[in-house]
Steps between C-alpha positions, in 0.01 A plus 500: 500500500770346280542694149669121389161328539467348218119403594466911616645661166213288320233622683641836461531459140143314436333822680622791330752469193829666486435709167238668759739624761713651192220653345386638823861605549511693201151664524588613839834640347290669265248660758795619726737680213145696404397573843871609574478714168189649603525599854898516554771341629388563826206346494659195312739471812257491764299219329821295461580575805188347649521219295892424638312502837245290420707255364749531826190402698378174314879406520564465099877551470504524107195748489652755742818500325335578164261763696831659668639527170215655342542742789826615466439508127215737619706718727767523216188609310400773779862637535550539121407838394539453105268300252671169485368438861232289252761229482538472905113438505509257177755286699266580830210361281683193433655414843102555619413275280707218532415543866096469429562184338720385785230599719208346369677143435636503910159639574329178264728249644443599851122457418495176325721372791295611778210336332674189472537537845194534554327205288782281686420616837070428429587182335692416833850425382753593627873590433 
């Protein structure tokens, strides 16, 4: 799959809207900083750890590095033993973020392309 497809970042685009992926982006933020408020560091850690891993396993480069940041914001967060630790998981919030919204577009154009793919392959081109 070639991101410089011109014919690809239509489709991509025609399906689901950028302003989507950034307001998805920002309501995960959102849901992350309160979970992380509400149950701890800790817990705000292991769920961006999982995500890192996720990501690592569908291959999307940009996500993990946003998820591995949100981590080691997280672990900053877990080490810290005074109040401003609330800045390490604002900045964790963020970086998870940015990472959903990385996510979800790699995740769409992987979709869209396989379903090209697909109508291509029933209509019996091929290339």
């Amino acid at each position: 799959m070639d991101p410089s497809n011109s014919d690809e970042v239509v489709t991509a685009s025609t399906v689901e809207p950028s302003s989507a992926f950034v307001a998805g982006g920002i309501l995960g933020a959102i849901t992350f900083l309160l979970v992380s408020l509400l149950f701890g560091a800790r817990v705000a850690l292991a769920i961006a750890s999982m995500a890192l891993i996720f990501a690592l396993v569908r291959r999307i480069a940009g996500a993990a590095v946003a998820f591995a940041a949100a981590a080691a914001l997280c672990g900053v967060a877990v080490l810290s033993s005074v109040a401003p630790f609330t800045w390490a998981l604002a900045g964790a919030a963020a970086a998870l973020g940015a990472g959903l919204a990385i996510f979800a577009r790699a995740r769409l154009r992987d979709k869209v392309a396989r379903a090209d793919g697909d109508m291509l392959r029933t209509a019996g081109v091929s290339g």
